[in-house]
C-alpha positions in Angstrom: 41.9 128.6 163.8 39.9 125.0 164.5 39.6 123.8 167.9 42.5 121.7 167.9 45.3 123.9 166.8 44.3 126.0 169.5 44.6 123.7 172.5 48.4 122.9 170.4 49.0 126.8 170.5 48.1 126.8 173.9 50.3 123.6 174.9 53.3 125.3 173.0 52.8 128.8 174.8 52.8 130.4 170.7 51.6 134.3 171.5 49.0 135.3 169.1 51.1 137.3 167.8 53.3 135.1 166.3 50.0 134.1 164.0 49.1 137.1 163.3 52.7 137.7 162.0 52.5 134.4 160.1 49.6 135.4 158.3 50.4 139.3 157.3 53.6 137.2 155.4 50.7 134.4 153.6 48.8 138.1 152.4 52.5 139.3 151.2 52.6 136.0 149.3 55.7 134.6 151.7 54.5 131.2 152.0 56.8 128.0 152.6 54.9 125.4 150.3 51.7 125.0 148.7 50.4 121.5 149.5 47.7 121.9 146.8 43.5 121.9 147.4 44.3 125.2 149.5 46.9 124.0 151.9 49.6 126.3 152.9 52.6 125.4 155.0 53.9 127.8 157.1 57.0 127.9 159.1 57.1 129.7 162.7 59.2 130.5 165.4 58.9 128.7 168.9 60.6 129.6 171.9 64.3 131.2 171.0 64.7 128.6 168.1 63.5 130.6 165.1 61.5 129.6 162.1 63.9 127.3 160.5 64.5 125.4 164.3 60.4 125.9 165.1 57.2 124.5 164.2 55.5 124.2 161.5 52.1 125.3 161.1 49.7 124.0 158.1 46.7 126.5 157.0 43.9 126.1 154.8 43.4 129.0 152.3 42.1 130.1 149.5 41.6 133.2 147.5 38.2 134.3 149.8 38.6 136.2 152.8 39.0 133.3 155.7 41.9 131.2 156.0 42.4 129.0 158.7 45.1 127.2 161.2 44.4 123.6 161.2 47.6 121.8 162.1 50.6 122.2 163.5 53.7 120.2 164.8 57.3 121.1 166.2 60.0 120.3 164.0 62.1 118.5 166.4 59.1 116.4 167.2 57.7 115.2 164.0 59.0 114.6 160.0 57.4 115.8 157.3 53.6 115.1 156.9 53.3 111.8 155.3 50.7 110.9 152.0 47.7 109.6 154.2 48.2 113.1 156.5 48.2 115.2 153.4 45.1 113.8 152.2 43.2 113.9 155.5 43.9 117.5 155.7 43.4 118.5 152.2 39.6 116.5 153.1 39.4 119.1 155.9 40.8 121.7 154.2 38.0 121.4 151.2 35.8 121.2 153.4 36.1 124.3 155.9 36.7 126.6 152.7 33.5 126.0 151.0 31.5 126.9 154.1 29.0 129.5 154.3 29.5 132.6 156.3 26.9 131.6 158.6 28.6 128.1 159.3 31.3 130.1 160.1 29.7 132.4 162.1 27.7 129.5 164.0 31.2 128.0 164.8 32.8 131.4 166.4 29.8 130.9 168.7 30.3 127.6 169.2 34.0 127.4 169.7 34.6 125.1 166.7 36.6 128.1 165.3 38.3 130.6 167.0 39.0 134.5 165.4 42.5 135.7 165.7 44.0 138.9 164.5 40.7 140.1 164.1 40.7 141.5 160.3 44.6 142.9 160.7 
């Protein structure tokens, strides 16, 4: 996940868990909507209020082997992503999946990016 969905996890008290859960359903092919150039949006649950009452979490993915958290908001909090939204993180989105593995690995150290569920 990129730097600034994980200060949102951490403001919204999401366990890692619930990611990791997210994401075994994205492999399985249970997505929510495809916001085209590798955007996924996921739906999770937050605090007692399940997925539908929840947040909403947007990855970007692509066939390769990384995928990555890069937004998210609470459904009670914010509408739909808007046209000028969309294409700032489809811009982001392009550009974090056609990094290099040792971009990527650069970033881990760095903190830009942050591992979760560790290959499960």
């Amino acid at each position: 996940m990129v730097r600034a969905f994980a200060r949102w996890v951490r403001k919204h008290r999401i366990p890692e868990s619930t990611l990791c859960a997210a994401m075994r359903e994205i492999r399985a092919g249970l997505i929510d909507a495809d916001l085209g150039a590798g955007l996924i949006k996921k739906r999770i649950p937050v605090d007692n209020r399940g997925k539908r009452g929840g947040a909403r979490t947007i990855l970007a993915s692509a066939q390769g082997p990384h995928s990555y958290f890069i937004f998210g908001y609470l459904k009670n909090e914010q509408e739909d992503l808007g046209p000028e939204d969309l294409i700032s993180l489809r811009v982001f989105a392009i550009e974090l999946l056609v990094q290099r593995d040792e971009v990527i690995k650069n970033q881990l150290k760095q903190g830009g990016l942050q591992e979760i569920c560790h290959g499960n």
